[in-house]
C-alpha positions as CSV (number, residue, x, y, z in Angstrom):
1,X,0.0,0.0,0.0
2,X,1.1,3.4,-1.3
3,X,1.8,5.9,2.4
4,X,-0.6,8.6,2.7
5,X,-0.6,12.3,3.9
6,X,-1.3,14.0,6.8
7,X,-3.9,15.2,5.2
8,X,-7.8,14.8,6.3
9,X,-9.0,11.3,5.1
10,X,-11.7,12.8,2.9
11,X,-12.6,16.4,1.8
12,X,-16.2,16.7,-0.3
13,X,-16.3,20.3,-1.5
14,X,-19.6,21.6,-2.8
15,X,-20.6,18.3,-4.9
16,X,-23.1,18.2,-7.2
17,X,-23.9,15.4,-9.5
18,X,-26.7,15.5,-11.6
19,X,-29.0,13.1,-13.5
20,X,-31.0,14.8,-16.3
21,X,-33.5,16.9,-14.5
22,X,-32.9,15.1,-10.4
23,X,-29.9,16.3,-8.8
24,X,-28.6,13.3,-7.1
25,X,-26.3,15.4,-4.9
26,X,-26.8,19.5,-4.7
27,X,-23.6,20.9,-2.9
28,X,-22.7,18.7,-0.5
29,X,-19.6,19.4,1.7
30,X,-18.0,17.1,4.6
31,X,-14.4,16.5,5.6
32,X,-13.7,13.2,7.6
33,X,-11.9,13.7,10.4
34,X,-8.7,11.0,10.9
35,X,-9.7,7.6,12.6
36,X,-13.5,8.7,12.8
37,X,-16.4,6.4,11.5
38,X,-18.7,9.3,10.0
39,X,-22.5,8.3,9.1
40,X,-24.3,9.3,6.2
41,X,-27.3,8.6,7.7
42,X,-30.8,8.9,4.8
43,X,-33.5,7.1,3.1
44,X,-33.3,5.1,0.2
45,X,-33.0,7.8,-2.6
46,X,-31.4,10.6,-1.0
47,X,-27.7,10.4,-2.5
48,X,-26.3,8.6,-0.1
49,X,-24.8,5.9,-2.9
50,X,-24.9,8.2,-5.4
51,X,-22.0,10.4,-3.2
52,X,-20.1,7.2,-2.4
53,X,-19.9,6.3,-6.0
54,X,-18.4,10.0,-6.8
55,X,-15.9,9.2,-4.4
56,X,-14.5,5.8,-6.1
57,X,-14.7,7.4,-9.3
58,X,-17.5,5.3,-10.7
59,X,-19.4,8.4,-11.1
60,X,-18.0,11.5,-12.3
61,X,-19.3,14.8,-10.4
62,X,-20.6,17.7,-12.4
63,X,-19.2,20.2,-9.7
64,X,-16.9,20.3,-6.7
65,X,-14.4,18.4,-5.4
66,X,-12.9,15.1,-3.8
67,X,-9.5,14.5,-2.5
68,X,-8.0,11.5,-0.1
69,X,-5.3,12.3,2.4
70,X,-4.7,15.2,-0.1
71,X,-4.7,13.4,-3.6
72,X,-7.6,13.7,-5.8
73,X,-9.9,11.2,-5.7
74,X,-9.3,9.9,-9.6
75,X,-5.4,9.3,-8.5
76,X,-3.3,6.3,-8.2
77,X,-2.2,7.7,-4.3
78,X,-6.0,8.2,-3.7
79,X,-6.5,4.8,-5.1
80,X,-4.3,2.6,-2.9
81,X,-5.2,4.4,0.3
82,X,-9.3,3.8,-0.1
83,X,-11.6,0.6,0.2
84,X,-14.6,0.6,-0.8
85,X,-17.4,-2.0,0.3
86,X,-20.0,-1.9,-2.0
87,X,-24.1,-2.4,-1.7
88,X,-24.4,-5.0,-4.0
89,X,-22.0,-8.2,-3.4
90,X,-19.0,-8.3,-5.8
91,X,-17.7,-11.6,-5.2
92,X,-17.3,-14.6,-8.0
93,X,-19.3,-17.5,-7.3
94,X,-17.3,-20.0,-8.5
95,X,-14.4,-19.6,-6.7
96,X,-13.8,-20.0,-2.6
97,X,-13.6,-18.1,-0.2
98,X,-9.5,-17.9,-0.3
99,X,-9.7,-17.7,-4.4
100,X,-11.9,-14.8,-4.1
101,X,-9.2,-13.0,-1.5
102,X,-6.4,-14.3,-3.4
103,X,-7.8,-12.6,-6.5
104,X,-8.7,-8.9,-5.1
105,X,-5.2,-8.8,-3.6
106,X,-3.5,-9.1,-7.0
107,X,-6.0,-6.3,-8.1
108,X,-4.2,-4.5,-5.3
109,X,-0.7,-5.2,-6.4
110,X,-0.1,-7.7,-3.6
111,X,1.5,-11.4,-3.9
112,X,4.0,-13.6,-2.5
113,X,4.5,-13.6,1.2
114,X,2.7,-10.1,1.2
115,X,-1.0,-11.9,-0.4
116,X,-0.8,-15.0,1.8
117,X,-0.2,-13.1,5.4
118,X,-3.2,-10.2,3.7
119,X,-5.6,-13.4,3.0
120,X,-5.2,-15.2,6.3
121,X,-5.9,-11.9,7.7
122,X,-9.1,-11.1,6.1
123,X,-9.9,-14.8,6.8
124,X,-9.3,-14.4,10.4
125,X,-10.8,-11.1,10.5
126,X,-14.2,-12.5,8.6
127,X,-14.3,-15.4,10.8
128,X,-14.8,-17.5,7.3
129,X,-10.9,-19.5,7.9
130,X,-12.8,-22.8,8.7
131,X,-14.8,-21.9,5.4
132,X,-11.8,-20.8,3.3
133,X,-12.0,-23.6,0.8
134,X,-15.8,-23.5,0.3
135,X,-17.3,-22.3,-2.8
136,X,-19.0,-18.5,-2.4
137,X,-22.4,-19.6,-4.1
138,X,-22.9,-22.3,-1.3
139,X,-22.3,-19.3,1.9
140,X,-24.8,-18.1,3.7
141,X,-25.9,-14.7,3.0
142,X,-24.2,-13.3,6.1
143,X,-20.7,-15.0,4.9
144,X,-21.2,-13.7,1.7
145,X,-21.9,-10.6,3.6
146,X,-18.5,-10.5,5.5
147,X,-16.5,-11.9,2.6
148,X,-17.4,-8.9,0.3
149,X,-16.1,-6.6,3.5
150,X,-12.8,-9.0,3.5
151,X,-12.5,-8.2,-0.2
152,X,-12.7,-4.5,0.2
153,X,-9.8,-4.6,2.7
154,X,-7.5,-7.0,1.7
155,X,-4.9,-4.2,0.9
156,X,-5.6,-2.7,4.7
157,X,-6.8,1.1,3.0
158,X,-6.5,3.7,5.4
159,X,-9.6,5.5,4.2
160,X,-12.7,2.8,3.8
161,X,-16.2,3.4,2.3
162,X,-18.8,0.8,3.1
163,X,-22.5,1.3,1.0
164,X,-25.0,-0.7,3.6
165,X,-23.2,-3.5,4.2
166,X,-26.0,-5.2,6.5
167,X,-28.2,-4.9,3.8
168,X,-30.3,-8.2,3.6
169,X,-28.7,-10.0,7.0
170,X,-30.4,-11.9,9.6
171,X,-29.8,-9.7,13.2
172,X,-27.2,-12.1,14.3
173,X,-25.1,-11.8,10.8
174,X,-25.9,-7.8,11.4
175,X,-24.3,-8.1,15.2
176,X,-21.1,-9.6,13.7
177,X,-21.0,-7.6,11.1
178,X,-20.8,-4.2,14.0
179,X,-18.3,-6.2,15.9
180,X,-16.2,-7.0,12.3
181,X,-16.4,-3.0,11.6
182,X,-15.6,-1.9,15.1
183,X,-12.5,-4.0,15.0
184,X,-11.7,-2.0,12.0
185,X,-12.2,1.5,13.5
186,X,-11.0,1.0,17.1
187,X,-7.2,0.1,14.8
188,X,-7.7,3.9,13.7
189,X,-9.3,3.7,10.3
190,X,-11.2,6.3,8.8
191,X,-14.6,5.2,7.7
192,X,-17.6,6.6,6.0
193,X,-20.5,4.5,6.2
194,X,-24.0,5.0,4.5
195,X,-27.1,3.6,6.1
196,X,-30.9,3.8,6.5
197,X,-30.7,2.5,9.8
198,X,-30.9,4.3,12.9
199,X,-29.5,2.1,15.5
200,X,-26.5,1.4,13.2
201,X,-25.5,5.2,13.3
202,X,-26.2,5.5,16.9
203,X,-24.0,2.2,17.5
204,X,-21.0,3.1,15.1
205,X,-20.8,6.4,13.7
206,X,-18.7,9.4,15.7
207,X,-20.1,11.4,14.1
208,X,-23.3,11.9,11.7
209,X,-24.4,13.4,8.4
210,X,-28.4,13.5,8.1
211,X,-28.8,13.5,4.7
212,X,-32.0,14.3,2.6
213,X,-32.4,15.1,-1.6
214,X,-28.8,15.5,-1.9
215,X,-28.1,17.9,0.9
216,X,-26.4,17.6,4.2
217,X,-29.3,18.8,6.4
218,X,-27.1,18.5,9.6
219,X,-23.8,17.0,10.8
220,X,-22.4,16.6,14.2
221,X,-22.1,13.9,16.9
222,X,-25.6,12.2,18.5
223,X,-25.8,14.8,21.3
224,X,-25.1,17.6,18.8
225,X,-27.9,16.8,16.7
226,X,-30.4,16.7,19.2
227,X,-29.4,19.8,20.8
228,X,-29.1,22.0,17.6
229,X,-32.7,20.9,16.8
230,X,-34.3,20.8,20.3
231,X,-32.5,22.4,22.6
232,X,-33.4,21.2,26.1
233,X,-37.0,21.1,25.1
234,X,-38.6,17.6,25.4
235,X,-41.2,15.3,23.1
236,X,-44.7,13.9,23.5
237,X,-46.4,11.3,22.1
238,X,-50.1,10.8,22.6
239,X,-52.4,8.2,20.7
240,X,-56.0,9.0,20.0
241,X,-59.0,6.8,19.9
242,X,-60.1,6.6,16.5
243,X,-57.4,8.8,15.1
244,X,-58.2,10.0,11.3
245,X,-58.1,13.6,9.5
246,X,-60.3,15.6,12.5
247,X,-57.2,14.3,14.8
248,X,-54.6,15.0,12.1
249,X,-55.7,18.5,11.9
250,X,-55.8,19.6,15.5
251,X,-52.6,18.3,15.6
252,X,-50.8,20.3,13.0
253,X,-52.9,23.0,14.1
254,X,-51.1,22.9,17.2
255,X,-48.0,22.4,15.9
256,X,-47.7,18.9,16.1
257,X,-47.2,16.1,13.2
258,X,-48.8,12.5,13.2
259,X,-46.8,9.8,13.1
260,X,-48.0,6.2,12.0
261,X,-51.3,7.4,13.8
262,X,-49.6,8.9,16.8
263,X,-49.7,12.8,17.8
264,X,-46.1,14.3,18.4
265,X,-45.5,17.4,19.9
266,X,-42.3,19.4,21.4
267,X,-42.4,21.3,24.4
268,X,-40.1,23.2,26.4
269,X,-42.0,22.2,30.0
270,X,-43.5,19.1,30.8
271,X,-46.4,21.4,32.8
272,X,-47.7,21.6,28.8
273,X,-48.7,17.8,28.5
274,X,-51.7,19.3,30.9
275,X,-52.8,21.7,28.5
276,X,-51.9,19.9,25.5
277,X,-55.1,17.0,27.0
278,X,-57.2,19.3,28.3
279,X,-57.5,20.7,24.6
280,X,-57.9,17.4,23.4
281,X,-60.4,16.1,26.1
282,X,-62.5,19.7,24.6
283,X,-62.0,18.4,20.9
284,X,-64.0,15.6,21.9
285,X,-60.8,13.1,21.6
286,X,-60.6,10.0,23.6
287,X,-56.8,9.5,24.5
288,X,-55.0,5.8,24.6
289,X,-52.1,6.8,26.3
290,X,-49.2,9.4,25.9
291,X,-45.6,9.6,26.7
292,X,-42.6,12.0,27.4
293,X,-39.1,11.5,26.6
294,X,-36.1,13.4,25.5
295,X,-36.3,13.5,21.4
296,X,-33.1,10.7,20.2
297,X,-31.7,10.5,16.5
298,X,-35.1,9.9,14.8
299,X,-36.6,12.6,16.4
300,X,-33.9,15.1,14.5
301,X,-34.8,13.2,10.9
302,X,-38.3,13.4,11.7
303,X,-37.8,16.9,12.5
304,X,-35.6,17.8,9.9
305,X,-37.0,16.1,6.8
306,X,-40.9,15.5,7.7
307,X,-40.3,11.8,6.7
308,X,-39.8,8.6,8.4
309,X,-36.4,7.4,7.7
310,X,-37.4,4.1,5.7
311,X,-39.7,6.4,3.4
């Protein structure tokens, strides 16, 4: 592997890719701080890929810029100093587990001595040694799963990218998967890593980029995030009887939103749950319960984007 600068792992200066008339990504600017795991955190459409595949050049930007540890993105140096774990498994079939290793390291200029001790690694690191000589079409999902990671690192890049990389595991495949990718950061690796899951940003991600059509709507760390959109103030969720358009209404008309036929409203004193029934009881609403707790992660995507993160 090529050395790298002491330069930030990643600068994204005002990116913009477009595609015909969407705009995939409109402006967006992050730097990745050294031996951080930053989250692009998003629904499905919202650029998240689409940014990821600017990076590795398999998309070329119509605006900005991308450099790694300094080098642009499109360079050799840039190159041998970034992995990339794609969405979609890029493994050959046919070939086993070691095969499959054996060949991305050659992509990666390794052999010899160098290609055995990077394979065993990956191996080890996968948990797939016992399964080394087995054919990839007969794994498991979740092997397949960790093998693709093993792929994308056999050349230990300093800088790695990972698309949703529990996409389509069982929970206990997902759990190993976290343990496989803290491993990897706690060794100081930089990491960006795109999800539409909100545990897995709240689990491994420093820091986090909420991102929404194309645009970085915030970034910080968890406790960052909730501050800079609530403040100290505090969320309530109450469930009507019946709830249907009527409820809907009084909800928004107190500046509420409804959520999969819950009512959700911020305050800044818990005193204003009193008020907040009392109206209710005098709309003629019958209420099912209701609950107070400090607004989380989802609270700032509801609040930010109006949409439930899976949307």
């Amino acid at each position: 592997m090529a050395p790298v600068s002491s330069s930030a792992p990643l600068c994204i200066d005002a990116l913009v890719k477009r595609f015909g008339q969407v705009t995939a990504v409109d402006g967006i600017s992050i730097e990745l701080r050294a031996g951080e795991c930053l989250g692009l955190l998003g629904p499905n459409g919202a650029g998240k890929s689409t940014l990821i595949r600017c990076i590795v050049g398999r998309v070329i930007p119509d605006a900005g810029t991308i450099t790694v540890f300094g080098a642009p993105a499109d360079s050799a140096a840039a190159r041998d100093a970034l992995g990339w774990i794609p969405q979609e498994l890029a493994l050959y079939p046919r070939l086993t587990c070691r095969e499959n290793l054996q060949a991305f390291g050659r992509y990666h200029g390794l052999s010899g001595a160098a290609l055995h001790q990077a394979v065993e690694r990956c191996l080890a690191w996968a948990t797939l040694t016992d399964r080394a000589g087995d054919l990839v079409k007969n794994l498991s999902g979740g092997m397949k799963r960790r093998l693709n990671m093993a792929a994308g690192l056999i050349h230990q890049p300093k800088l790695i990218l990972m698309d949703e990389p529990t996409v389509g595991v069982d929970p206990q495949s997902r759990n190993h998967i976290f343990e496989m990718i803290e491993k990897v950061r706690d060794e100081g690796t930089s990491i960006i890593y795109t999800t539409h899951y909100m545990e897995e940003a709240e689990r491994l991600c420093d820091r986090v980029a909420i991102i929404d059509h194309g645009r970085v709507m915030s970034l910080g760390t968890n406790a960052e995030l909730v501050q800079n959109a609530f403040g100290q103030r505090s969320q309530v969720t109450a469930r009507f009887a019946g709830a249907g358009e009527r409820v809907a209404a009084w909800v928004a008309g107190r500046g509420g939103r409804s959520v999969n036929g819950s009512a959700e409203f911020t305050i800044d004193r818990p005193s204003e749950i009193a008020t907040l029934l009392d109206e209710a009881t005098r709309a003629g609403f019958e209420l099912v319960d209701v609950a107070l707790r400090k607004p989380n992660l989802e609270s700032v995507f509801l609040h930010l984007t109006g949409r439930e993160l899976r949307d």
